[in-house]
C-alpha positions as CSV (number, residue, x, y, z in Angstrom):
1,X,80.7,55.9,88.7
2,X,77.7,57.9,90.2
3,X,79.8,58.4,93.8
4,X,83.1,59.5,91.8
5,X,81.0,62.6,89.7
6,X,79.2,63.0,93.2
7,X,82.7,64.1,94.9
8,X,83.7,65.6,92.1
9,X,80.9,68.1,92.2
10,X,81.2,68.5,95.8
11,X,84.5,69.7,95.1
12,X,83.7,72.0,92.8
13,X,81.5,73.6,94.6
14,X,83.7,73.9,97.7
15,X,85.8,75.6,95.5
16,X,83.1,78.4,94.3
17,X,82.5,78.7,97.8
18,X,85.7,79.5,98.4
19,X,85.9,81.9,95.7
20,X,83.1,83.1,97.0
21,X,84.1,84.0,100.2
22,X,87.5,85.8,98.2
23,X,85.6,87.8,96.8
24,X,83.6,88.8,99.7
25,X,87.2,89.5,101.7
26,X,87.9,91.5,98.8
27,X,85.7,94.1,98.6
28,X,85.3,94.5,102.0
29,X,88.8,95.3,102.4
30,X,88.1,97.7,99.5
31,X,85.3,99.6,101.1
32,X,86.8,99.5,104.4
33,X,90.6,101.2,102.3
34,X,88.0,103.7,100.9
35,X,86.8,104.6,103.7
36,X,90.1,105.2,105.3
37,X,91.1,107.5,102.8
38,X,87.8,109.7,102.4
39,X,88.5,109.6,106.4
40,X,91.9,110.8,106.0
41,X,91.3,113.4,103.4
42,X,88.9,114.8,105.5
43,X,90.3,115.5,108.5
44,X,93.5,117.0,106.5
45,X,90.3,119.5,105.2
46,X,89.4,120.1,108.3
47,X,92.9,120.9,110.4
48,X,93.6,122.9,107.3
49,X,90.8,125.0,107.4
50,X,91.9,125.3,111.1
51,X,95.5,126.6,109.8
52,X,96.8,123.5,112.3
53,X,100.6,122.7,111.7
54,X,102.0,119.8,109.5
55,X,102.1,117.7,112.6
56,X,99.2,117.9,113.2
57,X,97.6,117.4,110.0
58,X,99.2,114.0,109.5
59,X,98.3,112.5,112.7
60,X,94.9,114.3,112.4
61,X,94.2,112.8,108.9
62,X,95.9,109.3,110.7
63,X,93.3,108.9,113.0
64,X,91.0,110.3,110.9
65,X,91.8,107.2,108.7
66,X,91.6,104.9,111.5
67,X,88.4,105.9,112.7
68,X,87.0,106.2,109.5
69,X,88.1,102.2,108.7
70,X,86.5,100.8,111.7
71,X,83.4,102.6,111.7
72,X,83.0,101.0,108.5
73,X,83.9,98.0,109.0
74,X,81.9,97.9,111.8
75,X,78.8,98.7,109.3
76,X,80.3,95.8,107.3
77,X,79.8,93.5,110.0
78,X,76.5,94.7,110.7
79,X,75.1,94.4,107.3
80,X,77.1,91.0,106.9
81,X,75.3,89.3,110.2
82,X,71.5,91.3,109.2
83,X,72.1,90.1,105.5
């Protein structure tokens, strides 16, 4: 009796663990899609105080966004591996 309540415990928490690590996923994805964004909406400030073209403001805020997402997630990664 005492193995069968030992696996079942094990198993629950593998599965906290799991959820766990959801969780984590999660909000990283969420800082890393806020990031983007702020990223985004910046460098459409900036190219329009610059009076740049349409063009040029979407693939300015584009990059913007991209840059934005993997400095952060590079901070992610840092904090996650210094944590």
């Amino acid at each position: 009796m005492a193995t069968g309540e030992t696996m079942d415990l094990e198993r629950v928490i593998s599965q906290i663990l799991k959820i766990d690590r959801q969780i984590d996923r999660i909000i990283e994805i969420a800082f890393i899609s806020v990031a983007a964004v702020f990223g985004a909406w910046l460098a459409w400030k900036v190219l329009g105080v610059a009076d740049a073209s349409l063009l040029i403001k979407v693939v300015g805020a584009f990059v913007g966004a991209v840059i934005s997402a993997v400095v952060m997630w590079l901070f992610w990664l840092v904090a996650r591996f210094l944590a």
